[in-house]
Backbone bond lengths (Angstrom), bond angles and torsions (degrees), N, CA, C in turn:
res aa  C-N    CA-C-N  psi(-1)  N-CA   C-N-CA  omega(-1)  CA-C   N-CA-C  phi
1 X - - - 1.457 - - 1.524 109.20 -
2 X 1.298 119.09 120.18 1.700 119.18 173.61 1.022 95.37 -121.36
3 X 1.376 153.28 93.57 1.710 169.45 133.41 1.597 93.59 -111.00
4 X 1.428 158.36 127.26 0.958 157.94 -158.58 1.429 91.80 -157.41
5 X 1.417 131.91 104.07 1.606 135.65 163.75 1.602 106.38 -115.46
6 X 2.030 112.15 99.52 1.309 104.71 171.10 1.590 129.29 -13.35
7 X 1.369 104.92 -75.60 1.606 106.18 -148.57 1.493 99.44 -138.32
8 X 1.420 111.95 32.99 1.268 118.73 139.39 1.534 128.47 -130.29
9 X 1.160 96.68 -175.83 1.676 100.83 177.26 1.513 108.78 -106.58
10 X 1.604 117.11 139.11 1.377 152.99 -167.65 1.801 91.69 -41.62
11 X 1.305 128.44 133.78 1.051 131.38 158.70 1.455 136.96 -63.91
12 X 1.192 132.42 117.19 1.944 144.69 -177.73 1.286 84.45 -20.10
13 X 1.164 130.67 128.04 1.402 120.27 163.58 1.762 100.23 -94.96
14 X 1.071 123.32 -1.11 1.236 120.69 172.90 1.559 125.88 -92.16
15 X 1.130 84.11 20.39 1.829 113.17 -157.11 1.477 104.18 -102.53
16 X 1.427 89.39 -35.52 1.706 117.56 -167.10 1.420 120.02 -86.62
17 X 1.621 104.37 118.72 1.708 108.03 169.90 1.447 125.72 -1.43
18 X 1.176 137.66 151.72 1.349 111.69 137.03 1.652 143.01 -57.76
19 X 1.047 122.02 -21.19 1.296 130.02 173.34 1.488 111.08 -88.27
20 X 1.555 121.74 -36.53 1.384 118.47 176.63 1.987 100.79 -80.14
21 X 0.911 103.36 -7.37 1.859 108.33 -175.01 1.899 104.86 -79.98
22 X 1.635 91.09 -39.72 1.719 85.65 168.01 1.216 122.58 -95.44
23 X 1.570 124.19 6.49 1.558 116.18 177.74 1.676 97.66 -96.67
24 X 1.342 104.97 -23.05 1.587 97.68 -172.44 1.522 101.45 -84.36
25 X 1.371 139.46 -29.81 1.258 120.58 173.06 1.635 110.76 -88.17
26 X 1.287 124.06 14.52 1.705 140.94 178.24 1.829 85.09 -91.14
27 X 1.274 121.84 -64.65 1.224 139.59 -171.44 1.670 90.46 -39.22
28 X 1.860 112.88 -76.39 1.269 123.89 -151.26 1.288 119.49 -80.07
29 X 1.410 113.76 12.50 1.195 134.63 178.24 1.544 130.75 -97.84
30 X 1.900 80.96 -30.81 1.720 93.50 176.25 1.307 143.99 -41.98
31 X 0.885 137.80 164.67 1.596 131.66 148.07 1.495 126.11 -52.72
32 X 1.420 95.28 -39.98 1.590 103.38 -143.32 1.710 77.63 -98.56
33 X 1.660 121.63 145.57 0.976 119.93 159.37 1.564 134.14 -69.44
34 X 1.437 128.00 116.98 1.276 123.48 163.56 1.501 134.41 -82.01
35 X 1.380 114.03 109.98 1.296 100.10 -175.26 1.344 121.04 -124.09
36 X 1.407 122.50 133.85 1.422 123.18 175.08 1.595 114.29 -116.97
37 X 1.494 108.88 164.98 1.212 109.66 -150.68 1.883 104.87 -101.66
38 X 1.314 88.75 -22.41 1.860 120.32 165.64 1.945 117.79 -137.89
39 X 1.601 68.39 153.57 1.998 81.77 -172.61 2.050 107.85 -59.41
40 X 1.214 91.68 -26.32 1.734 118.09 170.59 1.642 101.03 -42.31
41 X 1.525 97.16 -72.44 1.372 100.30 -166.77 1.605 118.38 -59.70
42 X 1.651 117.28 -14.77 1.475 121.55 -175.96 1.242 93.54 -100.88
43 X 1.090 140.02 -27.93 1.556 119.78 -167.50 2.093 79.20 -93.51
44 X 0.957 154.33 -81.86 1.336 135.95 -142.22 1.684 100.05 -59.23
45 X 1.057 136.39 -0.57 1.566 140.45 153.50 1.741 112.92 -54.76
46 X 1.689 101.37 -54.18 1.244 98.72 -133.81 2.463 72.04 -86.69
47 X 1.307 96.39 -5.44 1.413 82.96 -169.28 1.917 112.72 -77.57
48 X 1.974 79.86 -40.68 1.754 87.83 175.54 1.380 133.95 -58.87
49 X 1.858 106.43 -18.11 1.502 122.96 179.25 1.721 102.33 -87.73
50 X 1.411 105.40 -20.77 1.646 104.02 177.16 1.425 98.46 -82.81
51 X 1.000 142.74 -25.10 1.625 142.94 -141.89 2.146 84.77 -102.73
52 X 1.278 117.01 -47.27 1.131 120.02 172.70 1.278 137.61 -62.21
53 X 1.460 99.90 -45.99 2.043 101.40 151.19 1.453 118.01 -46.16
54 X 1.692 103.58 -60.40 1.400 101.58 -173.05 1.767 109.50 -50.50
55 X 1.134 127.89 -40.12 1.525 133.80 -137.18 1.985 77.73 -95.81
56 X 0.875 136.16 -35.28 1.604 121.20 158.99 1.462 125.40 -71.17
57 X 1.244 114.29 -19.31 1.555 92.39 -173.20 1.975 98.57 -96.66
58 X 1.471 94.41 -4.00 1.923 106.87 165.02 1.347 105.13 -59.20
59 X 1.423 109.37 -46.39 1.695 105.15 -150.13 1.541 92.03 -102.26
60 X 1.609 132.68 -5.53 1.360 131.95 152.21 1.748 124.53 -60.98
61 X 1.613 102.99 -29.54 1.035 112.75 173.40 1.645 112.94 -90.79
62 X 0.953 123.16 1.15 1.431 121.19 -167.99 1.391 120.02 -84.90
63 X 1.453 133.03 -171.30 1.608 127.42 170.03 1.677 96.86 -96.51
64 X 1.205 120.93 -20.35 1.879 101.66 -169.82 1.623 106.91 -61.04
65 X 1.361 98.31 154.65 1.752 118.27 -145.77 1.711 74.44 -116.59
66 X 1.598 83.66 159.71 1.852 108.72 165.96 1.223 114.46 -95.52
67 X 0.906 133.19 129.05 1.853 134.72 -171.83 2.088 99.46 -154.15
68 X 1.113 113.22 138.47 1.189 120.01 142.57 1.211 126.98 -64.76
69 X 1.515 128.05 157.42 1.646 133.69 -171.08 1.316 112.89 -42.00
70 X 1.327 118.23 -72.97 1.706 113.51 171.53 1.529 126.24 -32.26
71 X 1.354 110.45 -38.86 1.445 106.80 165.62 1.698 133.00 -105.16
72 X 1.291 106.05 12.96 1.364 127.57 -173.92 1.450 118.28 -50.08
73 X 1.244 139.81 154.42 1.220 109.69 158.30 1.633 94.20 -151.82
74 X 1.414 113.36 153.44 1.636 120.04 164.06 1.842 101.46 -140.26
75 X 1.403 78.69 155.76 1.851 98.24 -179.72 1.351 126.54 -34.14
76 X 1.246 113.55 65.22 1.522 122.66 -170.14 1.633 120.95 -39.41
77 X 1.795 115.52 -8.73 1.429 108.60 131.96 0.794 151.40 -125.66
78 X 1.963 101.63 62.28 1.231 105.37 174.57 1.854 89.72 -130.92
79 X 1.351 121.48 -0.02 1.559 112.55 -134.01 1.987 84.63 -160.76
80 X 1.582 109.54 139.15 1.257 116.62 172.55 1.889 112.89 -131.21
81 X 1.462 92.94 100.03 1.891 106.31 176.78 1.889 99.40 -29.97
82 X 1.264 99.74 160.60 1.524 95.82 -169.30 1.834 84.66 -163.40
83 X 1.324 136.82 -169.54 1.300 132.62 156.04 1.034 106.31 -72.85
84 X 1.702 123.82 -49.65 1.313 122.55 -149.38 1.779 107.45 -97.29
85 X 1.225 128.34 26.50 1.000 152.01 -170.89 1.499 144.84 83.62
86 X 1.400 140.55 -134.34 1.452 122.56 -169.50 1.585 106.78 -72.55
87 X 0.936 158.00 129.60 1.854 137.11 156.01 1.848 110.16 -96.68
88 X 0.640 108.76 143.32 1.771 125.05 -176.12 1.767 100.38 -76.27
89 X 1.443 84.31 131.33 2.077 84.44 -178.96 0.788 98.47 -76.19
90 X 1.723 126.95 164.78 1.356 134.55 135.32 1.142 122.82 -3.80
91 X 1.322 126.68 155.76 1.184 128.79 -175.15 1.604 150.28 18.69
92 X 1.543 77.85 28.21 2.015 99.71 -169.99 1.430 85.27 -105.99
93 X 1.649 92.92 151.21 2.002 90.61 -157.54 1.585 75.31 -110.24
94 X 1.312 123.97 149.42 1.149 132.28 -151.59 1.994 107.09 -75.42
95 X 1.728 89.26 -42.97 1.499 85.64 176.91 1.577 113.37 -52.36
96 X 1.620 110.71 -60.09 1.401 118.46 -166.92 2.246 91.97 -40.39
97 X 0.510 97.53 -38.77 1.706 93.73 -170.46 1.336 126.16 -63.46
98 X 1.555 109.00 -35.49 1.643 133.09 165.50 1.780 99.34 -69.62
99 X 1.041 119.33 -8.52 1.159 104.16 -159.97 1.510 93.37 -121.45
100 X 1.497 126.45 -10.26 1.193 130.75 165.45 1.948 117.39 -74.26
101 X 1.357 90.15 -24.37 1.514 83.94 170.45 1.218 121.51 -68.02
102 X 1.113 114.35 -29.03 2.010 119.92 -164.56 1.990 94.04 -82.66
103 X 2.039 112.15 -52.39 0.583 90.60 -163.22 1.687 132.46 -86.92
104 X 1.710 108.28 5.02 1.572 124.07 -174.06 1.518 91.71 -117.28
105 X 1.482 140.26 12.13 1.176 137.82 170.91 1.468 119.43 -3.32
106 X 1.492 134.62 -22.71 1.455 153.12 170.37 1.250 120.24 -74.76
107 X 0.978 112.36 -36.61 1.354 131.92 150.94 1.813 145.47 -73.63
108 X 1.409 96.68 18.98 1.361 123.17 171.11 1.636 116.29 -148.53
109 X 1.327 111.66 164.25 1.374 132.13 -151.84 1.314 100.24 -158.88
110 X 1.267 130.78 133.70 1.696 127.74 167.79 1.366 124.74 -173.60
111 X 0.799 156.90 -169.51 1.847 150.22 168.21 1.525 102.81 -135.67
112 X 1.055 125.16 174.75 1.557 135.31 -109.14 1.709 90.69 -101.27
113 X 1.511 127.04 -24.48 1.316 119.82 -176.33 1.176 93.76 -72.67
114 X 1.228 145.63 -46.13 1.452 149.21 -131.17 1.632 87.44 -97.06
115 X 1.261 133.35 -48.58 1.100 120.97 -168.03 1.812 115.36 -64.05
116 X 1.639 105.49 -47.30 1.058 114.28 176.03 1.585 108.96 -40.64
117 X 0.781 118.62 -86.12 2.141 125.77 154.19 1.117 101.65 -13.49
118 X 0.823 168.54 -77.67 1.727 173.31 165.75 1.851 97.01 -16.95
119 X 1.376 98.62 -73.13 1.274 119.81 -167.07 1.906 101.97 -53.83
120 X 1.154 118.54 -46.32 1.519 122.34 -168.78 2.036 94.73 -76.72
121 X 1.335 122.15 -18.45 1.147 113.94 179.94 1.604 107.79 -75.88
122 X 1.509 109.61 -36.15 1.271 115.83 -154.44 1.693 104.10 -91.01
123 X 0.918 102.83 -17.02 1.935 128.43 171.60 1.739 93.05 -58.94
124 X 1.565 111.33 -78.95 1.342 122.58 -163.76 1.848 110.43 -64.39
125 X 1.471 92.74 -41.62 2.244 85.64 174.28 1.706 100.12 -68.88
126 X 1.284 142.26 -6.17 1.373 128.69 179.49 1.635 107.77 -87.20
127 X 1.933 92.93 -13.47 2.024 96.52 -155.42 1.497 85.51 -98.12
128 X 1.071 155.36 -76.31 1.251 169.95 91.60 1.476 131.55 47.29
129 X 1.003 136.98 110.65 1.510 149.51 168.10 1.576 99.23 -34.74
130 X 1.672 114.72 117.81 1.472 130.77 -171.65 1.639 82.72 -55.87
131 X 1.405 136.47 -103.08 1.222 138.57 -167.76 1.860 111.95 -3.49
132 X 1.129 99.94 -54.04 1.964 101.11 174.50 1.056 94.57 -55.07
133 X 1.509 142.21 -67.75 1.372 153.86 -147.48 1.098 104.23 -62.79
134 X 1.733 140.22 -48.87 1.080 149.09 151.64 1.499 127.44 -28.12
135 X 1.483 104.74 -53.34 1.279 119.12 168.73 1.214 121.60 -77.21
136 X 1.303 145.30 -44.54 1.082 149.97 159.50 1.493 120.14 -50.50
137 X 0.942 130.29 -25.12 1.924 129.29 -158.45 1.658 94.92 -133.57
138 X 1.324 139.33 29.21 1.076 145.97 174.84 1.935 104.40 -41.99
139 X 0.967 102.63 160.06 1.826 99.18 159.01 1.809 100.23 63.07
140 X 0.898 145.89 -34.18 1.338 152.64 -137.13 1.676 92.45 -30.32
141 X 1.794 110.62 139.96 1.324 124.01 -171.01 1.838 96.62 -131.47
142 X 0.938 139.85 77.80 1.715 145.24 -172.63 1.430 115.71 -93.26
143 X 1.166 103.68 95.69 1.801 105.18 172.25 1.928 87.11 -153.79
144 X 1.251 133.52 159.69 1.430 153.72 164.03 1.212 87.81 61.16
145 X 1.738 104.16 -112.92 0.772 135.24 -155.14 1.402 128.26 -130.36
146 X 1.518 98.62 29.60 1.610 126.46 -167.26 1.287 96.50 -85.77
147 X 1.640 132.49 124.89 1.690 111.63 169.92 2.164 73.49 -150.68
148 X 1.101 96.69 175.12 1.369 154.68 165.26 1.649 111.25 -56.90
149 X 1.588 119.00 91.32 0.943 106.11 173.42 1.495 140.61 -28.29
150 X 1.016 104.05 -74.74 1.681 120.08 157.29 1.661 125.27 -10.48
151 X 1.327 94.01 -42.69 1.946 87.32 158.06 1.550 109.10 -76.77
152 X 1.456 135.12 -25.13 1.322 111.96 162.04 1.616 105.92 73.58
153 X 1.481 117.26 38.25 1.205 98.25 173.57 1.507 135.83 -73.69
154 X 1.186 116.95 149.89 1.757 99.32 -163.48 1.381 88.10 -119.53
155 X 1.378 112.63 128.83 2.015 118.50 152.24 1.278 123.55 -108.17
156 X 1.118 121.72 132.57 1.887 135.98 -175.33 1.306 103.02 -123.53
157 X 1.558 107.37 145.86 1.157 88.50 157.30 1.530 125.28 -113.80
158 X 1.164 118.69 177.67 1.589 131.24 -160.90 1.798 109.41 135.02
159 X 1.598 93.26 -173.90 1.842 94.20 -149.11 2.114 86.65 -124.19
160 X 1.369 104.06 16.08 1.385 109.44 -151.88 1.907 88.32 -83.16
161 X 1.280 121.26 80.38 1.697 99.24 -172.74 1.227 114.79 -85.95
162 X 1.364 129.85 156.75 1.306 119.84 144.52 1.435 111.54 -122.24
163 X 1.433 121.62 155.51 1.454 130.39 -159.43 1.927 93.59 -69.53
164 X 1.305 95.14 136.74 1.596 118.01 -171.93 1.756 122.71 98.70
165 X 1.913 90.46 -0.57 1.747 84.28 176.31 1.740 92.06 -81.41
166 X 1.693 95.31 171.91 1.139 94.30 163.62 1.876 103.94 -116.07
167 X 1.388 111.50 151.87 1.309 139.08 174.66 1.455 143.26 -91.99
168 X 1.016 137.78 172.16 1.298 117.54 162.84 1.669 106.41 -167.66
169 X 1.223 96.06 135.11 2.121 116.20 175.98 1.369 100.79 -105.70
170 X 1.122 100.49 107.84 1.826 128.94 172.73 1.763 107.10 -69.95
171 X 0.951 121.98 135.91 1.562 121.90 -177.16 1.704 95.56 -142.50
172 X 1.784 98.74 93.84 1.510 92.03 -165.84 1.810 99.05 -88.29
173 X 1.382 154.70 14.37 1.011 152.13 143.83 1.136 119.41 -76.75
174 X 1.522 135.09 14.51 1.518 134.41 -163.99 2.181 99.25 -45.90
175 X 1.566 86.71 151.37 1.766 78.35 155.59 1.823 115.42 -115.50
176 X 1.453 120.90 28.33 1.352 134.09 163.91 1.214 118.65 -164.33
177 X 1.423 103.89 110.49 1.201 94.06 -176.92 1.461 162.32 -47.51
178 X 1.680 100.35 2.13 1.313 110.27 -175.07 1.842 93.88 -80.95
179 X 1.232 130.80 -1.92 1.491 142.19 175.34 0.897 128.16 -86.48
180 X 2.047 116.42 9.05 1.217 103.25 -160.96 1.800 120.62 -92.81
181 X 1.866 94.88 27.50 1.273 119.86 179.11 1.312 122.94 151.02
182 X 1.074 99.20 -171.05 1.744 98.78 -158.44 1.733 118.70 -132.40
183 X 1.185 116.39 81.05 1.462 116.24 -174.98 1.698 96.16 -59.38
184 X 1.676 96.74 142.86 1.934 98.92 175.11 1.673 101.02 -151.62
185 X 0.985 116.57 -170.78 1.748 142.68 174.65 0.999 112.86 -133.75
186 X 1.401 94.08 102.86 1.902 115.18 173.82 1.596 107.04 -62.87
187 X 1.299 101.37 96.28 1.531 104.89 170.44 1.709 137.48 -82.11
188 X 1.249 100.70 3.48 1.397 113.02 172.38 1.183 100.51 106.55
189 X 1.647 119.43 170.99 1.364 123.42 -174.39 1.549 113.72 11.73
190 X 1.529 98.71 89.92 1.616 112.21 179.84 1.486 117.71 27.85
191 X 1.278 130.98 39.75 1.095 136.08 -178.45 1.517 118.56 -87.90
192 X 1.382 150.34 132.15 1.757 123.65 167.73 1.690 87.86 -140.76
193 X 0.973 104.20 143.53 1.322 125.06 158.57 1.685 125.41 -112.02
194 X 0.938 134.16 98.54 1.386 149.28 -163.20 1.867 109.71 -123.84
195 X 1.021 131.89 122.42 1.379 143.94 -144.32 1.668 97.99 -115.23
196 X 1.887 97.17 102.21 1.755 98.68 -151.31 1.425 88.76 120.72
197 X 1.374 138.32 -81.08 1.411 105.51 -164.53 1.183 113.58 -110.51
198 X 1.593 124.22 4.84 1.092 151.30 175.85 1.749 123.48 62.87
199 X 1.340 138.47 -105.10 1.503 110.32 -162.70 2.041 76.74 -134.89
200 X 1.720 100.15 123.56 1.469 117.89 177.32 1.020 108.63 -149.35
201 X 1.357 127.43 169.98 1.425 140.36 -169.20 1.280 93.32 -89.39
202 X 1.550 138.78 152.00 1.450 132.17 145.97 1.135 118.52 -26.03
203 X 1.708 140.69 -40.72 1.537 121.65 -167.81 1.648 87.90 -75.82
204 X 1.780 121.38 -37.67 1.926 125.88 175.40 1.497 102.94 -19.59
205 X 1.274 106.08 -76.78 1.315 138.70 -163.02 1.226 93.60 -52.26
206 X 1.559 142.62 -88.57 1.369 129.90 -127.68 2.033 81.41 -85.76
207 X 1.276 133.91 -35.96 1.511 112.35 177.75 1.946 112.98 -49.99
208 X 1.354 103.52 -45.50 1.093 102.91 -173.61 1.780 110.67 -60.24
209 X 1.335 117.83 -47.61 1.215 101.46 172.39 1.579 138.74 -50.84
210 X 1.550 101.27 -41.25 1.398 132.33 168.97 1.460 107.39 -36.79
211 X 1.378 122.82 -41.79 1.633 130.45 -176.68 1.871 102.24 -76.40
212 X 1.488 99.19 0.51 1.657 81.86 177.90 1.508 115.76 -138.34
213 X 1.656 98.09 36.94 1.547 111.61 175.10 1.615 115.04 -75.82
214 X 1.061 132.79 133.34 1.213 106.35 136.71 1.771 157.49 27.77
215 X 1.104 152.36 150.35 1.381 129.48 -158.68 1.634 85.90 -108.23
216 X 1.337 115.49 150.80 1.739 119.08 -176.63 1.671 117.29 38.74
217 X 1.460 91.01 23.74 2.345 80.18 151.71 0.903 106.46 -86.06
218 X 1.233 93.02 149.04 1.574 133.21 156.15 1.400 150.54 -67.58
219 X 1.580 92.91 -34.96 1.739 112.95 -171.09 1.404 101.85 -117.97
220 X 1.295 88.89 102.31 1.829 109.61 168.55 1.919 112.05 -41.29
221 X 0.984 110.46 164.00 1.418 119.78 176.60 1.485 108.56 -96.59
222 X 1.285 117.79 149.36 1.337 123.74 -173.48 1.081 131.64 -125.94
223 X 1.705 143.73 -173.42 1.378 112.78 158.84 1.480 85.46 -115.77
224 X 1.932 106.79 144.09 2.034 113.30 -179.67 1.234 90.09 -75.31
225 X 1.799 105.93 168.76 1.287 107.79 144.12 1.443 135.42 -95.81
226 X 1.154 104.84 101.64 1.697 120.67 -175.24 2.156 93.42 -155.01
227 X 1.158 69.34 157.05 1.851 109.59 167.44 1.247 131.46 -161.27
228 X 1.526 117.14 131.32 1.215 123.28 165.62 1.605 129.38 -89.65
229 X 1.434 105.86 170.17 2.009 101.12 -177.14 1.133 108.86 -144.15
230 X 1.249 144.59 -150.62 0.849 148.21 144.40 1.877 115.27 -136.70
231 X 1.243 112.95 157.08 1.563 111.10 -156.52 1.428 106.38 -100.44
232 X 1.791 92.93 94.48 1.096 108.69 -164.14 1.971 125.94 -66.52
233 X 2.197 81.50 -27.94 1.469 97.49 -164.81 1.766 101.88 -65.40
234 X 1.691 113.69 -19.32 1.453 118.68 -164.04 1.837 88.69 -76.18
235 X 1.446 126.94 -68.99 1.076 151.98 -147.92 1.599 100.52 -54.72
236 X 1.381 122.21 -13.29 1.246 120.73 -144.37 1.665 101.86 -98.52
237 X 1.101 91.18 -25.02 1.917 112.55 175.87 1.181 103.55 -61.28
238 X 1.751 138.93 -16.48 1.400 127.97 -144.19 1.640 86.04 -122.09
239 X 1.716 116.04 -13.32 1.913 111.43 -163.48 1.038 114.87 -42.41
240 X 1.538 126.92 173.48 1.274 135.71 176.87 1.682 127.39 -67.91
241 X 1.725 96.67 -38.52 1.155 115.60 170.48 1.352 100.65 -140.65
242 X 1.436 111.68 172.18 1.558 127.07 165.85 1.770 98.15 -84.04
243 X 1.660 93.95 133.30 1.277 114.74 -170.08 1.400 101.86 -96.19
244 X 1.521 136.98 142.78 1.244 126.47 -177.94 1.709 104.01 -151.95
């Protein structure tokens, strides 16, 4: 068992969602030890990794299109083009804006880093009291891989997933470079959702990339071993309620 909660006791797992029921035995299954210091801090985990599945298979279902920077586009009133990517106008409260992507989805355009970033915002305003969210994500600047300290994303590497990391399948023969892989959300039972090739199994994923190599490659696309998270144990101080 690696679920480690100081100075509480292990949560009903029968208590538990279905989706938080398979990240917590994904969790307790691991290799790698997890440890929290309160039952708080594991249940607002297992909620923020649920809040993150859901908030991809939203933006899988949605109208926003895949485009590289030159052709990108976001809600020009909510959002001001810049070189270095989207910046948040004045007086747009940051949540209302995360929340304009899901809900004007037609009105955006982006490739797969940008979504991931999108997606970890829209994870944390569902986990989190809007007012924190406000305060915390001020200014918001969204293009790649530009985010906001404060989500604290952490990447390791290893192949150890649990549903809500995010991933990535490298396709080192791409024939454009905006292909030269595929950021996604390991959704559990071989699931990835990646924005661009949309929701496939890992063998999905690396065929689908494979169709956008280059003329005479060779080297199939893969998934690395690495994963990203977000820092849940920090984030957990800001929840809506105390989780128990």
């Amino acid at each position: 068992m690696t679920v480690f909660v100081q100075f509480s006791p292990k949560p009903d797992v029968n208590r538990l969602s279905g989706i938080q029921r398979e990240i917590y035995m994904a969790l307790d299954s691991s290799k790698e030890i997890h440890q929290y210091e309160t039952l708080h801090q594991l249940l607002f985990e297992l909620l923020l990794r649920e809040n993150l599945i859901r908030a991809a298979k939203q933006l899988h279902e949605s109208q926003a299109e895949f485009a590289p920077f030159d052709h990108s586009k976001f809600n020009p009133e909510i959002w001001t083009k810049t070189k270095y990517g989207y910046l948040l106008k004045p007086f747009i409260m940051p949540s209302d804006a995360i929340r304009d992507v899901f809900l004007n989805s037609k009105e955006y355009s982006f490739e797969c880093s940008t979504a991931i970033v999108l997606l970890f915002y829209k994870a944390v305003l569902d986990s989190i009291a809007v007012s924190r969210f406000n305060t915390l994500f001020q200014g918001l600047l969204v293009w790649d891989w530009n985010y906001d300290h404060d989500l604290g994303i952490d990447t390791r590497v290893g192949r150890d997933f649990i549903p809500g990391d995010v991933v990535y399948f490298y396709n080192p023969d791409f024939k454009h470079p905006i292909w030269t892989g595929e950021n996604a959300v390991y959704l559990g039972n071989d699931q990835y959702f990646g924005h661009g090739v949309g929701l496939e199994t890992e063998k999905g994923m690396i065929e689908a990339l494979n169709t956008l190599r280059k003329d005479g490659a060779t080297r199939s696309a893969y998934l690395i071993s690495q994963h990203s998270r977000l820092n849940a144990k920090y984030l957990a101080q800001f929840s809506k309620k105390v989780l128990n």
